[in-house]
Biopython code that builds the backbone (N, CA, C, O; Angstrom):
import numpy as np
from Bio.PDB.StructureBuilder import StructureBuilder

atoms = [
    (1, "UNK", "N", (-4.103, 1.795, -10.417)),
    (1, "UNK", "CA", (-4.401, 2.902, -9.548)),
    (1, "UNK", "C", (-3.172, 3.205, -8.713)),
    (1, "UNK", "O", (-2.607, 2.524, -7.857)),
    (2, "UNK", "N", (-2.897, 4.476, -9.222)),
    (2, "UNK", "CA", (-1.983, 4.995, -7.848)),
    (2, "UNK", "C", (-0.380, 5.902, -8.466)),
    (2, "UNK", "O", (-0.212, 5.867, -9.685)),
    (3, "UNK", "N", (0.522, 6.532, -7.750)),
    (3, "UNK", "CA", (1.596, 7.108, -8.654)),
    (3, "UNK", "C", (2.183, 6.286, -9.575)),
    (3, "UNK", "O", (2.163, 5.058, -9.487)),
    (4, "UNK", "N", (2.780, 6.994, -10.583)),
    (4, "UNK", "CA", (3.778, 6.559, -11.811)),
    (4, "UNK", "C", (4.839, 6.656, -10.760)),
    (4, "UNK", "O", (5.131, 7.665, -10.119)),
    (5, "UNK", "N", (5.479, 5.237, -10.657)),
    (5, "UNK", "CA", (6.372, 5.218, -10.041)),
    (5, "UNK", "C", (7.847, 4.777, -10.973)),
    (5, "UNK", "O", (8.705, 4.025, -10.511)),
    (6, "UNK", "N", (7.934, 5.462, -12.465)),
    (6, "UNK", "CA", (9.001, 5.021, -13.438)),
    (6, "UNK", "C", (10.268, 5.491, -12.611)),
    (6, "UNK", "O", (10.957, 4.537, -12.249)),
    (7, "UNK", "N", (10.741, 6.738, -12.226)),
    (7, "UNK", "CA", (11.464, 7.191, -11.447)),
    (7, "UNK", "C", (11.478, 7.577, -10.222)),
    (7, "UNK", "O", (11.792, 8.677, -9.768)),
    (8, "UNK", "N", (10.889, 5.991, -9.328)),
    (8, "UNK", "CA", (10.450, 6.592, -7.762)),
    (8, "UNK", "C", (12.214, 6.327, -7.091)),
    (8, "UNK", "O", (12.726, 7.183, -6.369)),
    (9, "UNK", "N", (12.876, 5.170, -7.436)),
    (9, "UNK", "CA", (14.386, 5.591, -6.713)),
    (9, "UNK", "C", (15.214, 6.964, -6.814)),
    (9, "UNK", "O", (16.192, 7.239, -6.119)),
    (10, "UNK", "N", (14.549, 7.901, -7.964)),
    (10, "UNK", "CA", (14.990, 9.245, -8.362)),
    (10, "UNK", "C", (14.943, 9.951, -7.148)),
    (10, "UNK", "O", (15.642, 10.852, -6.683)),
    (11, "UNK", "N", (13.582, 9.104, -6.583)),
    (11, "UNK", "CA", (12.662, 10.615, -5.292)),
    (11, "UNK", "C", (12.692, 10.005, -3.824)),
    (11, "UNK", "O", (12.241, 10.680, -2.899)),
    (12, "UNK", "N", (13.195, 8.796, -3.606)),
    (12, "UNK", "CA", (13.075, 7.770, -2.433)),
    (12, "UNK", "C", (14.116, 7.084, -2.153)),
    (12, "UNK", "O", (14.755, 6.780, -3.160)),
    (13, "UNK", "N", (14.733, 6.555, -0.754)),
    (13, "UNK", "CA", (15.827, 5.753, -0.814)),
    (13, "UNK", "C", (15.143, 4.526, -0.937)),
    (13, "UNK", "O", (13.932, 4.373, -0.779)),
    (14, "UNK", "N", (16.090, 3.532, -1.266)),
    (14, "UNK", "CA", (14.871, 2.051, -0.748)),
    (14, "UNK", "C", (14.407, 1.320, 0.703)),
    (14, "UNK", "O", (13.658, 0.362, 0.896)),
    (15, "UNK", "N", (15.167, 2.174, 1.643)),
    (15, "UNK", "CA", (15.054, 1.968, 2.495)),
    (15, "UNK", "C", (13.567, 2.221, 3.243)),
    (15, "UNK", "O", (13.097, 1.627, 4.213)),
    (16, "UNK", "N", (12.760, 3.765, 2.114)),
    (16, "UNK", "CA", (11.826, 4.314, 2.551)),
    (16, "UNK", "C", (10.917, 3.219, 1.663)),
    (16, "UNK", "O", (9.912, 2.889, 2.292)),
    (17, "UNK", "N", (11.052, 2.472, 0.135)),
    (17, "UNK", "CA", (10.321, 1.829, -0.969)),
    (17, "UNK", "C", (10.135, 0.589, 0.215)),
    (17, "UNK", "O", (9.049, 0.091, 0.514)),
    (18, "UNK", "N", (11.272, 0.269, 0.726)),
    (18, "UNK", "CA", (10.598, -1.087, 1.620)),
    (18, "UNK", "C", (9.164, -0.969, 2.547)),
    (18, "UNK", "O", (8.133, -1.639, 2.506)),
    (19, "UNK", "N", (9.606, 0.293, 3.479)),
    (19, "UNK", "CA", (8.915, 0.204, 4.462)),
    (19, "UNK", "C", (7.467, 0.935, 3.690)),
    (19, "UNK", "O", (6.450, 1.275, 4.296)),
    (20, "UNK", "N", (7.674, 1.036, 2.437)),
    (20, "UNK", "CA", (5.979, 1.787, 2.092)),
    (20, "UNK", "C", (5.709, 0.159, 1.625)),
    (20, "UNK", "O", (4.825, -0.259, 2.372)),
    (21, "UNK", "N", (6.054, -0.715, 0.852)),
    (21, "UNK", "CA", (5.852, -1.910, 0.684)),
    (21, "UNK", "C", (5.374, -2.449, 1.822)),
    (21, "UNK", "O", (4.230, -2.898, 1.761)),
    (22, "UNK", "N", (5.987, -2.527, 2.905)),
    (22, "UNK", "CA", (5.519, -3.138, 3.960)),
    (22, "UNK", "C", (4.299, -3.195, 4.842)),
    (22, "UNK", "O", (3.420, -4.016, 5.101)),
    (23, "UNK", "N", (4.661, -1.835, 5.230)),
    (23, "UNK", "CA", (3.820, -0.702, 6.134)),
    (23, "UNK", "C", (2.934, -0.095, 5.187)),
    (23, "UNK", "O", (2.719, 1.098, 5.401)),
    (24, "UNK", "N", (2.437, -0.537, 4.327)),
    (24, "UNK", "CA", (1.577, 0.512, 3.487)),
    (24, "UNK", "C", (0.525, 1.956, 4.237)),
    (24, "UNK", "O", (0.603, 3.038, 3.656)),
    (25, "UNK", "N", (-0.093, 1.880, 5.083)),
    (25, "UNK", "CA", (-0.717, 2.608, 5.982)),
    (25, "UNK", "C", (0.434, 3.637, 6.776)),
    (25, "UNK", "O", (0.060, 4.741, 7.172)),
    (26, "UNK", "N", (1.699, 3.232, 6.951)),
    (26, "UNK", "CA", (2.651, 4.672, 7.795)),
    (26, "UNK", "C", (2.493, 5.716, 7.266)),
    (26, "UNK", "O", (1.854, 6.608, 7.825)),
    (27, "UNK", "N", (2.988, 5.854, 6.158)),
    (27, "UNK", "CA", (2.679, 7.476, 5.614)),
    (27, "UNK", "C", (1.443, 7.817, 4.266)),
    (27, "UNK", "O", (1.609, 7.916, 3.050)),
    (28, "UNK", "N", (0.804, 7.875, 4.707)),
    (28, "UNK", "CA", (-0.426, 8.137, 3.844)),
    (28, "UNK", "C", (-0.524, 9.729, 2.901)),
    (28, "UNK", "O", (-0.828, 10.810, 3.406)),
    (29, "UNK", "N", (-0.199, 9.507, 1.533)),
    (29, "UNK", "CA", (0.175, 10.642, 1.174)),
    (29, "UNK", "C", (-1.174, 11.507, 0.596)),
    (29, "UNK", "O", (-1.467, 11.283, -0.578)),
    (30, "UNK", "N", (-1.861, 12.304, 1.211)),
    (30, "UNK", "CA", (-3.198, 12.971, 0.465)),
    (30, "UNK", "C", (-3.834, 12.847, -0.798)),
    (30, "UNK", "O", (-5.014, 12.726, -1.126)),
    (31, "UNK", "N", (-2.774, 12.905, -1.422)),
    (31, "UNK", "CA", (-3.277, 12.531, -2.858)),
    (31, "UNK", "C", (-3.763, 11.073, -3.000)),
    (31, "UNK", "O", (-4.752, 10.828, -3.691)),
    (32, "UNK", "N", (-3.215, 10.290, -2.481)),
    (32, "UNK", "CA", (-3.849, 9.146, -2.760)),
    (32, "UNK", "C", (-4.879, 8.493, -1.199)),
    (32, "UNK", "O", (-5.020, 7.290, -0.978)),
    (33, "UNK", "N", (-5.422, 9.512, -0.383)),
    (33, "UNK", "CA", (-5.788, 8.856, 0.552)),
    (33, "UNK", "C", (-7.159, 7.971, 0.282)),
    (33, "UNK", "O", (-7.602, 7.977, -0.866)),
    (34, "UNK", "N", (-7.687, 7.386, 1.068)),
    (34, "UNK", "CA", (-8.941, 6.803, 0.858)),
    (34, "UNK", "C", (-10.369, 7.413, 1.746)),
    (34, "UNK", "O", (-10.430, 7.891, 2.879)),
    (35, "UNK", "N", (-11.020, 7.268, 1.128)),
    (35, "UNK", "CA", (-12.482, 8.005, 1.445)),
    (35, "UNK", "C", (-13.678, 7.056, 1.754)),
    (35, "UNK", "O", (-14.016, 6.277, 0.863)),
    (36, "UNK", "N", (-14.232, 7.053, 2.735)),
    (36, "UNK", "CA", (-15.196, 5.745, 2.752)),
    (36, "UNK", "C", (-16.452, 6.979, 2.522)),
    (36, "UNK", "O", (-16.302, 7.969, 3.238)),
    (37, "UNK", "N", (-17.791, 6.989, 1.485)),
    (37, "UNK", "CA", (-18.864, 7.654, 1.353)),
    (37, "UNK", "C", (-20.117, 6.699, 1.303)),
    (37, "UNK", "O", (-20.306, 5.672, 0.650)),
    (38, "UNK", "N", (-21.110, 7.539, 2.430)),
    (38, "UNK", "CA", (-22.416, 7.003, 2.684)),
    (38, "UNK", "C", (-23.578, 7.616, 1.708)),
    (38, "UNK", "O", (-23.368, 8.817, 1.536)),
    (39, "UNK", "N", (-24.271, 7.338, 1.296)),
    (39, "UNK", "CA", (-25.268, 8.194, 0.684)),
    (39, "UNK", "C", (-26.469, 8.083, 1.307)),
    (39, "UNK", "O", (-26.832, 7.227, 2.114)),
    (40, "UNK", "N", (-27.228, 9.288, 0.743)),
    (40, "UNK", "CA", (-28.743, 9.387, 1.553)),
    (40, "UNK", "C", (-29.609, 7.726, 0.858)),
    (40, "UNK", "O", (-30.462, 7.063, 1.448)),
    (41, "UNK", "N", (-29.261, 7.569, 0.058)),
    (41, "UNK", "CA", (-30.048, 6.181, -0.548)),
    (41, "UNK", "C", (-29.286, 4.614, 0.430)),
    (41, "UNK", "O", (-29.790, 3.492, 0.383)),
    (42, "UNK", "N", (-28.147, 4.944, 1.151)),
    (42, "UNK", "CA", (-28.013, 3.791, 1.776)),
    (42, "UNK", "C", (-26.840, 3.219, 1.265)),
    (42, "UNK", "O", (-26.354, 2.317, 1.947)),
    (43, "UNK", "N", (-26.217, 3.558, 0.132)),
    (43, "UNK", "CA", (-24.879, 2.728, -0.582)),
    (43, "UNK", "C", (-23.784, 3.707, 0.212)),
    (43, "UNK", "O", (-23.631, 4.822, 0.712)),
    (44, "UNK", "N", (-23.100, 2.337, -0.080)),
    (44, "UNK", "CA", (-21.551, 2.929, 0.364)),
    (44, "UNK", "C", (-20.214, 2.372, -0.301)),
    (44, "UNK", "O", (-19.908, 1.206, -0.549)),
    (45, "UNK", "N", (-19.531, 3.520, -0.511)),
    (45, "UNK", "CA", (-18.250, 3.774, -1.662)),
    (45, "UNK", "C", (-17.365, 3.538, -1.087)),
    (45, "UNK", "O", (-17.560, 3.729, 0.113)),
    (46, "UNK", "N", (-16.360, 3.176, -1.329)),
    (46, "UNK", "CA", (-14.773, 3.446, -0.695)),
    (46, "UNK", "C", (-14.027, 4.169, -1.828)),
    (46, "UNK", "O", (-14.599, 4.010, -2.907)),
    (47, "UNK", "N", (-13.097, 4.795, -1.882)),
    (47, "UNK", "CA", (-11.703, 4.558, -2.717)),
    (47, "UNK", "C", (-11.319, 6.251, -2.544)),
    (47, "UNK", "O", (-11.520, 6.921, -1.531)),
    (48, "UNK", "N", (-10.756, 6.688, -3.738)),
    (48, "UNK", "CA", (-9.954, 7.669, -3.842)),
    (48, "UNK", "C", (-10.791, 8.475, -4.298)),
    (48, "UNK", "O", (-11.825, 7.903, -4.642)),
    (49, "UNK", "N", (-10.792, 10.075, -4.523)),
    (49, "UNK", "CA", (-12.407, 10.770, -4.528)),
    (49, "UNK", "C", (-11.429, 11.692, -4.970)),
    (49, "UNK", "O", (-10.277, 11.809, -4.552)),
    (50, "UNK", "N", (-12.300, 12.666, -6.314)),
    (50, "UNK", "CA", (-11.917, 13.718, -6.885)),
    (50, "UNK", "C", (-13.238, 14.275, -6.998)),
    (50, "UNK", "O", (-14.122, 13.491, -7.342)),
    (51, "UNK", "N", (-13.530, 15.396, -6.791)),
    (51, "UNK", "CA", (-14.688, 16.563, -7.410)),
    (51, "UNK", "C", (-14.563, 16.383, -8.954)),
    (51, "UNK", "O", (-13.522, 16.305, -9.606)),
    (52, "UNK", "N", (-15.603, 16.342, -9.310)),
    (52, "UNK", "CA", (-15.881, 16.736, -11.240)),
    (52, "UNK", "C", (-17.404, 17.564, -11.387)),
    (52, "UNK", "O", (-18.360, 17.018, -11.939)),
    (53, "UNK", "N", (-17.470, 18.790, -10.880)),
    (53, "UNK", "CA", (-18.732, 19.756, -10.819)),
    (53, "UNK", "C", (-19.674, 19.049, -9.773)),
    (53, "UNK", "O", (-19.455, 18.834, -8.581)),
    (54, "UNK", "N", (-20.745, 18.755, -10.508)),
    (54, "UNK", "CA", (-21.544, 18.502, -9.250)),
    (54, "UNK", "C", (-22.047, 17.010, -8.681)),
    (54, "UNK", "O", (-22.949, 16.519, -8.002)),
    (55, "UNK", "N", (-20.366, 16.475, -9.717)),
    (55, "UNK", "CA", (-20.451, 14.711, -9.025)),
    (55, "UNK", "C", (-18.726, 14.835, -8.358)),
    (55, "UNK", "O", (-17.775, 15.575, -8.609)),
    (56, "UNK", "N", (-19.016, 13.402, -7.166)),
    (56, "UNK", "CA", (-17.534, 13.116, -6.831)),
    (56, "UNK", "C", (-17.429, 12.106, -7.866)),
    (56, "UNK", "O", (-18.429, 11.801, -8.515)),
    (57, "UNK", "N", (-16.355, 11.587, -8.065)),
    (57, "UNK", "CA", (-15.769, 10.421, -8.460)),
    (57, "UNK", "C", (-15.103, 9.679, -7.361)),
    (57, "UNK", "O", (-14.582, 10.280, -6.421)),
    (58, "UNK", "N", (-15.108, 8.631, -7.441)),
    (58, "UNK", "CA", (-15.052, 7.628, -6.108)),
    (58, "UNK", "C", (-14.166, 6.765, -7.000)),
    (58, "UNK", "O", (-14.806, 6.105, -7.819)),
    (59, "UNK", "N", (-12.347, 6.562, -7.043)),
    (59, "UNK", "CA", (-12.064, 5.398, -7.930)),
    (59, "UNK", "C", (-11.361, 4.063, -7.239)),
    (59, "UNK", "O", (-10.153, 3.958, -7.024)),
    (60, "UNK", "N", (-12.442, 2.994, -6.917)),
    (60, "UNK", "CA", (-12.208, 2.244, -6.061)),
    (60, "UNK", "C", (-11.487, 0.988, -5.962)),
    (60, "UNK", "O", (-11.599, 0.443, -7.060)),
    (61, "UNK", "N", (-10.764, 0.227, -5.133)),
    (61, "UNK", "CA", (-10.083, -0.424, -5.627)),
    (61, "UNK", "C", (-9.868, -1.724, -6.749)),
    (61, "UNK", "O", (-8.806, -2.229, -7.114)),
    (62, "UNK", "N", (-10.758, -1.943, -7.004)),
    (62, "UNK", "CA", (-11.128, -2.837, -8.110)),
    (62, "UNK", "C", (-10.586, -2.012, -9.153)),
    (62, "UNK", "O", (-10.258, -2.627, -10.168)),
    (63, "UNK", "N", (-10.402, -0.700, -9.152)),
    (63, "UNK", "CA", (-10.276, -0.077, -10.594)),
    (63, "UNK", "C", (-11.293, 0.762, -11.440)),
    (63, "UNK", "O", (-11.125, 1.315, -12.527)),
    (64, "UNK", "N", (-12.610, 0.686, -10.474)),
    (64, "UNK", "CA", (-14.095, 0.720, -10.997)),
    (64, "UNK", "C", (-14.186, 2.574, -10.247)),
    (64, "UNK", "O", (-14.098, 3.047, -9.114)),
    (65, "UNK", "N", (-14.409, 3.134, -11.655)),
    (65, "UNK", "CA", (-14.847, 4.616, -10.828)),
    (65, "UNK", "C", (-16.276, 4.383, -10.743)),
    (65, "UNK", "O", (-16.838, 3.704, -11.601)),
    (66, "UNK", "N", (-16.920, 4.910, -9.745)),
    (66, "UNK", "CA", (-18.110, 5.279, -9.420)),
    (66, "UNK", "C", (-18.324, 7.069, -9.366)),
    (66, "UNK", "O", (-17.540, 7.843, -8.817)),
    (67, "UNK", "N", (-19.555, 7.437, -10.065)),
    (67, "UNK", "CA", (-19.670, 9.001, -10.186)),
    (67, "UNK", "C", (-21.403, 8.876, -9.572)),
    (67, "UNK", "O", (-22.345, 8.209, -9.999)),
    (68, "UNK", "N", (-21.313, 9.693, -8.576)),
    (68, "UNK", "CA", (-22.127, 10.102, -7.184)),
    (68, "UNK", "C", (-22.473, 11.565, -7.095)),
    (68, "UNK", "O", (-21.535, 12.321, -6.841)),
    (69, "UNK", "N", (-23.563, 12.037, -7.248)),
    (69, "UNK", "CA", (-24.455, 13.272, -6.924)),
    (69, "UNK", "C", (-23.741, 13.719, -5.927)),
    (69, "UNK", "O", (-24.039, 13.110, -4.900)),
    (70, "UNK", "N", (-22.531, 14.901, -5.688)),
    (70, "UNK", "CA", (-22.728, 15.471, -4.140)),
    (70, "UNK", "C", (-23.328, 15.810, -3.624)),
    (70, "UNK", "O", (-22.963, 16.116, -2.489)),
    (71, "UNK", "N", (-24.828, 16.056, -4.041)),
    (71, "UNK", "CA", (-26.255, 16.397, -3.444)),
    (71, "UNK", "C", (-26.256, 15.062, -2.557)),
    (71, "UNK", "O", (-26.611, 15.041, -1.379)),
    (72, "UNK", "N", (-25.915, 14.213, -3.113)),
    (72, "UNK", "CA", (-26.500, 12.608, -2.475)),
    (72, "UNK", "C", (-25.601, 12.047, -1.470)),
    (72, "UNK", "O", (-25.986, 11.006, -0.938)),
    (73, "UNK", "N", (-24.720, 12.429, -1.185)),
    (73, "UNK", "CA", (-24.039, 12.106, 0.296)),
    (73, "UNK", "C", (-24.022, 12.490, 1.082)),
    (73, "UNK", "O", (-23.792, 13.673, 1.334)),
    (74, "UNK", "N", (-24.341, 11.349, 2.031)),
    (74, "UNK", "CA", (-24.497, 11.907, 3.764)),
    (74, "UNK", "C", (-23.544, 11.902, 4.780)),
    (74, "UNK", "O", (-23.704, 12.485, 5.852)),
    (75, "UNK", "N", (-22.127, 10.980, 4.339)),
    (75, "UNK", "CA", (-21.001, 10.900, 5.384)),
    (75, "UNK", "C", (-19.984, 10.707, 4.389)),
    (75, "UNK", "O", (-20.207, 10.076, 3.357)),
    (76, "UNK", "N", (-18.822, 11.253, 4.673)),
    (76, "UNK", "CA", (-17.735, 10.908, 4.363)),
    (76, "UNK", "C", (-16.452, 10.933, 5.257)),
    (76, "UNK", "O", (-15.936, 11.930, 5.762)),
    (77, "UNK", "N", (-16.023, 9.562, 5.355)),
    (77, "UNK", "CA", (-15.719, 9.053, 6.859)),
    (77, "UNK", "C", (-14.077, 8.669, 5.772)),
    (77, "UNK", "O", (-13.973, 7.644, 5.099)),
    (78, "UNK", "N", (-12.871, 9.871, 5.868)),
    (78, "UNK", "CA", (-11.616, 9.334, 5.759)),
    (78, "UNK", "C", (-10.960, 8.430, 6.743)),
    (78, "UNK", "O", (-11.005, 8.355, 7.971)),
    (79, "UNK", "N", (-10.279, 7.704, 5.725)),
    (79, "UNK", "CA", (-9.490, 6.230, 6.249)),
    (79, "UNK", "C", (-8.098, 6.441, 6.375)),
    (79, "UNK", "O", (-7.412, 6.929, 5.477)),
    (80, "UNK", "N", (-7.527, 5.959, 7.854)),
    (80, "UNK", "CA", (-5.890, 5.930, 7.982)),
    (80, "UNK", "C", (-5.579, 4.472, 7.463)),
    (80, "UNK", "O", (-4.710, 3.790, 8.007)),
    (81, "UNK", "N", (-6.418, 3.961, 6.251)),
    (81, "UNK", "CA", (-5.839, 2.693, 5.818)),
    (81, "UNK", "C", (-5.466, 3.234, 4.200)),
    (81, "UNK", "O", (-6.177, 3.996, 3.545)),
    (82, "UNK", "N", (-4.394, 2.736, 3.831)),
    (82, "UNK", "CA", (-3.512, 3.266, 2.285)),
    (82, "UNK", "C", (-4.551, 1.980, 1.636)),
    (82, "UNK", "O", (-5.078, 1.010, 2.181)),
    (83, "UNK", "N", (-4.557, 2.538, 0.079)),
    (83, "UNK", "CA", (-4.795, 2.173, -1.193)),
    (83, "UNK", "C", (-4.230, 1.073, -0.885)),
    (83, "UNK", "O", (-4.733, 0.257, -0.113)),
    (84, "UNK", "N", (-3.380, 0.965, -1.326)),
    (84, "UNK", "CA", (-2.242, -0.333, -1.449)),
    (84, "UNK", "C", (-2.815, -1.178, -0.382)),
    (84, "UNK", "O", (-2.925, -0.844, 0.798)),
    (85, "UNK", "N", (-3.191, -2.369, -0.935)),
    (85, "UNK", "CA", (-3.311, -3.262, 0.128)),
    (85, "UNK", "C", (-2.002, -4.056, 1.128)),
    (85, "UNK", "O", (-0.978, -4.495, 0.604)),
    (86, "UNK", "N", (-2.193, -4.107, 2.180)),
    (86, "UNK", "CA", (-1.197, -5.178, 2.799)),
    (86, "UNK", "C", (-1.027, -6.419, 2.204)),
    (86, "UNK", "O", (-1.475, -6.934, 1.180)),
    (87, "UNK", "N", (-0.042, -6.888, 3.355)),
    (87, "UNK", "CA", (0.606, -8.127, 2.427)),
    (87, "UNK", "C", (0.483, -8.593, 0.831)),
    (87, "UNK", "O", (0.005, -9.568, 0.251)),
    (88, "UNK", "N", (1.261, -7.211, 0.383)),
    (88, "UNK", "CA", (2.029, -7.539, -1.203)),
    (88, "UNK", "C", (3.021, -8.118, -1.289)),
    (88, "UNK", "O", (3.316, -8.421, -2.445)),
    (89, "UNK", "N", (3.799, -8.464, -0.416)),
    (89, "UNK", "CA", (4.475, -9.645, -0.746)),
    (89, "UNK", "C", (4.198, -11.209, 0.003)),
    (89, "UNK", "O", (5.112, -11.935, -0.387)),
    (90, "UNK", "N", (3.686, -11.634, 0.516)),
    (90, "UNK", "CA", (2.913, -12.684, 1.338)),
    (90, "UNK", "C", (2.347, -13.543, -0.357)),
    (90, "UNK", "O", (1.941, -14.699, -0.242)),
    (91, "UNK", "N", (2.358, -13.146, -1.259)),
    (91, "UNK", "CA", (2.056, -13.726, -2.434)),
    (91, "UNK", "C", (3.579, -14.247, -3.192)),
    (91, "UNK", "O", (3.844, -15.203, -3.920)),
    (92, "UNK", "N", (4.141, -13.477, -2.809)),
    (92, "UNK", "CA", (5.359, -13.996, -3.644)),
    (92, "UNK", "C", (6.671, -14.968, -3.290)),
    (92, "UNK", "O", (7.024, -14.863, -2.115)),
    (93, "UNK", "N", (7.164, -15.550, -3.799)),
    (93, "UNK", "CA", (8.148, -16.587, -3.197)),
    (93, "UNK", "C", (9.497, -15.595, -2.487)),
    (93, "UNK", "O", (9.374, -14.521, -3.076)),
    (94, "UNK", "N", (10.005, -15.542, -2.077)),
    (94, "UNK", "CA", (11.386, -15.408, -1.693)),
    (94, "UNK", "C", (12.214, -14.445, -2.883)),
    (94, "UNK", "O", (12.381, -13.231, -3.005)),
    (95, "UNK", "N", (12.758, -16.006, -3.923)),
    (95, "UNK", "CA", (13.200, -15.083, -5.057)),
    (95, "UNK", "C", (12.681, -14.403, -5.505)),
    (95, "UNK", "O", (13.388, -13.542, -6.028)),
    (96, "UNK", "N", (11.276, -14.227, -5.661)),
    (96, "UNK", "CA", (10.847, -13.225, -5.976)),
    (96, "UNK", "C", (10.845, -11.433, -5.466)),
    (96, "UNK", "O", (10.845, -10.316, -5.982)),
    (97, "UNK", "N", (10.845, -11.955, -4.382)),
    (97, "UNK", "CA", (10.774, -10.655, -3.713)),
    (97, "UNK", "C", (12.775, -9.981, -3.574)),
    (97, "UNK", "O", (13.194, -8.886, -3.198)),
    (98, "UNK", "N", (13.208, -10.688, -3.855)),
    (98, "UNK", "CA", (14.920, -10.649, -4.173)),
    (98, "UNK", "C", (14.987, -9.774, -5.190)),
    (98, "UNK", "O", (15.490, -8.658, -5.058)),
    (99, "UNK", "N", (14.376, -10.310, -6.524)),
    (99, "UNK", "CA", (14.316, -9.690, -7.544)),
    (99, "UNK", "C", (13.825, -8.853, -7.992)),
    (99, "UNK", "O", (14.075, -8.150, -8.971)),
    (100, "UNK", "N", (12.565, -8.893, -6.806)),
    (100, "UNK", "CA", (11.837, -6.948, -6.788)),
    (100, "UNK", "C", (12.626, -6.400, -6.119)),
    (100, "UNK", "O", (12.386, -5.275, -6.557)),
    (101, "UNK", "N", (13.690, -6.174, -5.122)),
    (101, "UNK", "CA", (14.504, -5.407, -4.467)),
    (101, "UNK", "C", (15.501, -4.914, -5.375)),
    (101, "UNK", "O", (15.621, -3.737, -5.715)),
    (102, "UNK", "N", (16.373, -6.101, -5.833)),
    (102, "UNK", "CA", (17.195, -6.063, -6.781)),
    (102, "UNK", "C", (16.569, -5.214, -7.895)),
    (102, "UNK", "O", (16.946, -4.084, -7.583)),
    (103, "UNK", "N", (15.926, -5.107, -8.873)),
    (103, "UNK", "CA", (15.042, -4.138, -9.359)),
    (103, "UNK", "C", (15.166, -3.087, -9.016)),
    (103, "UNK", "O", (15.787, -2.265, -9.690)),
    (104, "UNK", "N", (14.527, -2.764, -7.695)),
    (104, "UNK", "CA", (14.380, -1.552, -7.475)),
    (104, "UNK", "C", (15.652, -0.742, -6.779)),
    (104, "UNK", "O", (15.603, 0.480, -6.636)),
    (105, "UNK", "N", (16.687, -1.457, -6.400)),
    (105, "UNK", "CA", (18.241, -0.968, -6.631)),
    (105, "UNK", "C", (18.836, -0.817, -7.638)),
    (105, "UNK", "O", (19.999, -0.478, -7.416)),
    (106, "UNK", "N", (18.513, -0.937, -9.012)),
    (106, "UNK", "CA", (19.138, -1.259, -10.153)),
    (106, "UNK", "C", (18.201, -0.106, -10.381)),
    (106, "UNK", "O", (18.833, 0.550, -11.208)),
    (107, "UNK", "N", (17.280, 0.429, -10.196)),
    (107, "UNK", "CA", (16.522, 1.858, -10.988)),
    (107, "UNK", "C", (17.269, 2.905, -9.962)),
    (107, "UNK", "O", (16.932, 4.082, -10.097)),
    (108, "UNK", "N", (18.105, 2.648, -9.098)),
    (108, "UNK", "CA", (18.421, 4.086, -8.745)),
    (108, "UNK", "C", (19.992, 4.621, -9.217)),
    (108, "UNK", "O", (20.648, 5.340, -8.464)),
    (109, "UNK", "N", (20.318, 4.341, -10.068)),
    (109, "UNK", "CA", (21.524, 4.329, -10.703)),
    (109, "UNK", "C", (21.019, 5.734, -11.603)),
    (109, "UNK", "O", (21.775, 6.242, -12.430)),
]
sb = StructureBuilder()
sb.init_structure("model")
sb.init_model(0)
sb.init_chain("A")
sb.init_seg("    ")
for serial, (resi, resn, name, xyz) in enumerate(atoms, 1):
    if name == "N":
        sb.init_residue(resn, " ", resi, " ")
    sb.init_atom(name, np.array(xyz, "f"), 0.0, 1.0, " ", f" {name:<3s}", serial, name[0])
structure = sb.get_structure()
């Protein structure tokens, strides 16, 4: 879930790739914002939401779309929290995260 990022050093310095790594929540770009939805039956959705006639699609972070009656929702409460979860790198060692930088300096050539 989320942009094709094959040529994101094309469109970004890395200076900006860090701090979206980091900061995932600073700049929240519309297209991918998040949607929290209540329904009249009591369930509740999170994720990324597209119209498809007379259902939303809800595609949540697990990966799992959910398709929902827009007849059947009662709130839809947008989130200043990004897709991307925090601490993506808090999993990785050191070198690792070296070698994702390094990486992603080596794609902007």
């Amino acid at each position: 879930m989320g942009p094709d990022i094959t040529n994101v050093r094309q469109r970004f310095q890395l200076k900006e790739l860090v701090e979206e790594i980091v900061f995932p929540a600073q700049t929240l770009s519309d297209q991918y914002a998040t949607v929290t939805i209540h329904t009249q039956d009591g369930k509740t959705f999170s994720g990324v939401t597209a119209a498809d006639g007379d259902q939303l699609v809800i595609l949540q972070a697990s990966g799992e779309k959910v398709r929902i009656d827009r007849r059947t929702e009662e709130e839809a409460i947008p989130s200043r929290k990004s897709a991307m979860p925090d601490g993506l790198l808090e999993v990785l060692t050191l070198g690792e995260i070296v070698d994702l930088f390094a990486y992603l300096r080596r794609s902007e050539r």
